[in-house]
C-alpha positions as CSV (number, residue, x, y, z in Angstrom):
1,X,14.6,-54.6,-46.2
2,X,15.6,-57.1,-48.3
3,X,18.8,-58.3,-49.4
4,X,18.4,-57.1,-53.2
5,X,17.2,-53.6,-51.7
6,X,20.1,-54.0,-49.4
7,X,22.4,-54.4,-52.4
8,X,20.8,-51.5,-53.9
9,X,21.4,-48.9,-50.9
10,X,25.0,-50.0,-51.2
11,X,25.3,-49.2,-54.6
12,X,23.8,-46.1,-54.5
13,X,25.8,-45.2,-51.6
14,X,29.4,-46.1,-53.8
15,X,27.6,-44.2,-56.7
16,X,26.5,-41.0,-55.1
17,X,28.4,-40.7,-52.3
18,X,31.9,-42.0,-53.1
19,X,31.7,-41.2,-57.0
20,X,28.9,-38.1,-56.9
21,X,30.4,-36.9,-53.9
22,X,26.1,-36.1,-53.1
23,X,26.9,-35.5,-49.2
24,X,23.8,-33.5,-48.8
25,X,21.7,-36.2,-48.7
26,X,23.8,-38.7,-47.2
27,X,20.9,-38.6,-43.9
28,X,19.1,-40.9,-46.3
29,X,21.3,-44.0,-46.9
30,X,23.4,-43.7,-43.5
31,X,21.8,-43.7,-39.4
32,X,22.8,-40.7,-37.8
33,X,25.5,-43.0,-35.4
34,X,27.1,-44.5,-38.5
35,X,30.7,-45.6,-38.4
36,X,33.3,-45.7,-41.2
37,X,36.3,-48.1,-40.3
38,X,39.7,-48.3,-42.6
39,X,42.6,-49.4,-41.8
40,X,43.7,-45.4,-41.3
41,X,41.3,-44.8,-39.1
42,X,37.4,-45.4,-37.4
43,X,35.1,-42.3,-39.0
44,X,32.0,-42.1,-36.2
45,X,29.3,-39.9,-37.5
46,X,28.4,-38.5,-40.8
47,X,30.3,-35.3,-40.6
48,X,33.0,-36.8,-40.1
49,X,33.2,-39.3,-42.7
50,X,31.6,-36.2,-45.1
51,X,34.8,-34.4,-44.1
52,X,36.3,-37.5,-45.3
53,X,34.6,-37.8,-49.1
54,X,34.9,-34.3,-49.7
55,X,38.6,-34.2,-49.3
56,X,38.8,-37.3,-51.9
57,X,37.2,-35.5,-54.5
58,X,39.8,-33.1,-54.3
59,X,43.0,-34.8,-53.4
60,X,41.8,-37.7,-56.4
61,X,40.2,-36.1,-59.2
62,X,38.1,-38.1,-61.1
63,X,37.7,-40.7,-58.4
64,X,35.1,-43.6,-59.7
65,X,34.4,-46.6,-58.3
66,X,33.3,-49.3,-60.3
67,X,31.5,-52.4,-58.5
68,X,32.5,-55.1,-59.8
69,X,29.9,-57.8,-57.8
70,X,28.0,-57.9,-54.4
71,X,27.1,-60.6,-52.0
72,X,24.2,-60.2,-49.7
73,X,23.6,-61.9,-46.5
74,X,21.1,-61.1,-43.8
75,X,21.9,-57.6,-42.7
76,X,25.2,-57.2,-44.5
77,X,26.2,-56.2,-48.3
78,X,30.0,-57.1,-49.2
79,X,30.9,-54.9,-52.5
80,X,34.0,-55.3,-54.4
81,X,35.1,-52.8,-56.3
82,X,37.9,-51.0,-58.3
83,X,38.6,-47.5,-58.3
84,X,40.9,-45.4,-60.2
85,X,41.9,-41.4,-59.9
86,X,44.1,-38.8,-60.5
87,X,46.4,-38.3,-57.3
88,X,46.1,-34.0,-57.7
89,X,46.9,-33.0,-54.2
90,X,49.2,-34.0,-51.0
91,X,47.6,-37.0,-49.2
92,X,49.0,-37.9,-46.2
93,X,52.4,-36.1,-46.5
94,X,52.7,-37.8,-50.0
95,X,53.0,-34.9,-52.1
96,X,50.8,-35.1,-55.5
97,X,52.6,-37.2,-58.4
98,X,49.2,-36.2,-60.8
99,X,49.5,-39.8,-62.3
100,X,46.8,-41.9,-62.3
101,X,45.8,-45.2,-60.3
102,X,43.8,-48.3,-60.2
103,X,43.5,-50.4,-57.6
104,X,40.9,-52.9,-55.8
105,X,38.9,-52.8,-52.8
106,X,35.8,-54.4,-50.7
107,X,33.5,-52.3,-48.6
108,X,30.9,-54.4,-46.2
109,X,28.2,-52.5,-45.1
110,X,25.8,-53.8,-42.3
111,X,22.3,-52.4,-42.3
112,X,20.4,-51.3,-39.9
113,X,16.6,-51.2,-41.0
114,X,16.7,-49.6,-44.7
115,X,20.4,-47.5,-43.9
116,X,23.6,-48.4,-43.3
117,X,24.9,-47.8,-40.0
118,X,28.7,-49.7,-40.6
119,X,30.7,-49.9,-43.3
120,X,34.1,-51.6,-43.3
121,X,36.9,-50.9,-46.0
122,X,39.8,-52.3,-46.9
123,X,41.8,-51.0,-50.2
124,X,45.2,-52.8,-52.0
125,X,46.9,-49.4,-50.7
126,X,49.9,-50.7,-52.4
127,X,49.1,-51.2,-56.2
128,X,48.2,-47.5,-55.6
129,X,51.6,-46.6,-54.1
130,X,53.5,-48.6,-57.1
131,X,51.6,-47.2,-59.9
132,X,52.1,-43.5,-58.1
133,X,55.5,-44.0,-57.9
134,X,55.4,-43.2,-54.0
135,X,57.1,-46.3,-52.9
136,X,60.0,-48.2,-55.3
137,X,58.9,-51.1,-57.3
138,X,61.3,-53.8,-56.1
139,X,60.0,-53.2,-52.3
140,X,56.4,-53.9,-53.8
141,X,57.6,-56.7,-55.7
142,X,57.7,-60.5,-54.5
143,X,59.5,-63.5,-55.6
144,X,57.6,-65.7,-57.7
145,X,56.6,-69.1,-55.4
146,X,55.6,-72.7,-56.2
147,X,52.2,-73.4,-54.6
């Protein structure tokens, strides 16, 4: 595949998958092996990273991610995006606050063929935590510093 059809699988794989929450055709953009790494934890295999999605939809309601630009390289697709939601149920022994959030994120994706068989994440977890009100603003905060 190419690198613009690369960037294109990726997309549709934030759009329908992360935003849609369209798991039943997930076969499609994904190899049957595929691996979901976070800093929480390594997702191997489509059900489990299904599992995964289908509990965000609930716990975050009206989960979107927006991209907000994509490099391609070779085999790999790094996508930058923000995402905001509605934090409706307990996540991780954080009981729901039902404010809202917006944060920023990156996924990389490397292909295999015309799917994606990795995808790495990484998420500013605590913007999220701040603006939920989960963890006290002058522990997020830092001292301003000359550069």
């Amino acid at each position: 595949m190419s690198m613009a059809e690369n960037k294109q699988t990726a997309q549709n794989f934030i759009n329908e998958i992360l935003n849609k929450g369209n798991l039943e055709n997930i076969h499609r953009t994904v190899t049957p092996d595929f691996v979901f790494h976070s800093v929480e934890e390594d997702l191997l295999g489509i059900e489990k990273f299904k599992k995964c999605v289908a509990s965000d939809q609930v716990t975050f309601h009206n989960i979107r991610y927006t991209v907000i630009d994509s490099i391609a390289e070779d085999d790999k697709v790094a996508a930058i995006w923000m995402v905001e939601a509605i934090h409706e149920k307990d996540y991780r022994g954080i009981p729901a606050t039902h404010k809202k959030f917006e944060t920023v994120g990156v996924n990389i994706f490397h292909f295999q063929g015309n799917k994606i068989k990795e995808a790495w994440a990484v998420a500013d977890g605590l913007t999220a935590a701040l603006q939920l009100g989960v963890i006290r603003k002058e522990l997020g905060q830092m001292q301003e510093k000359e550069c």
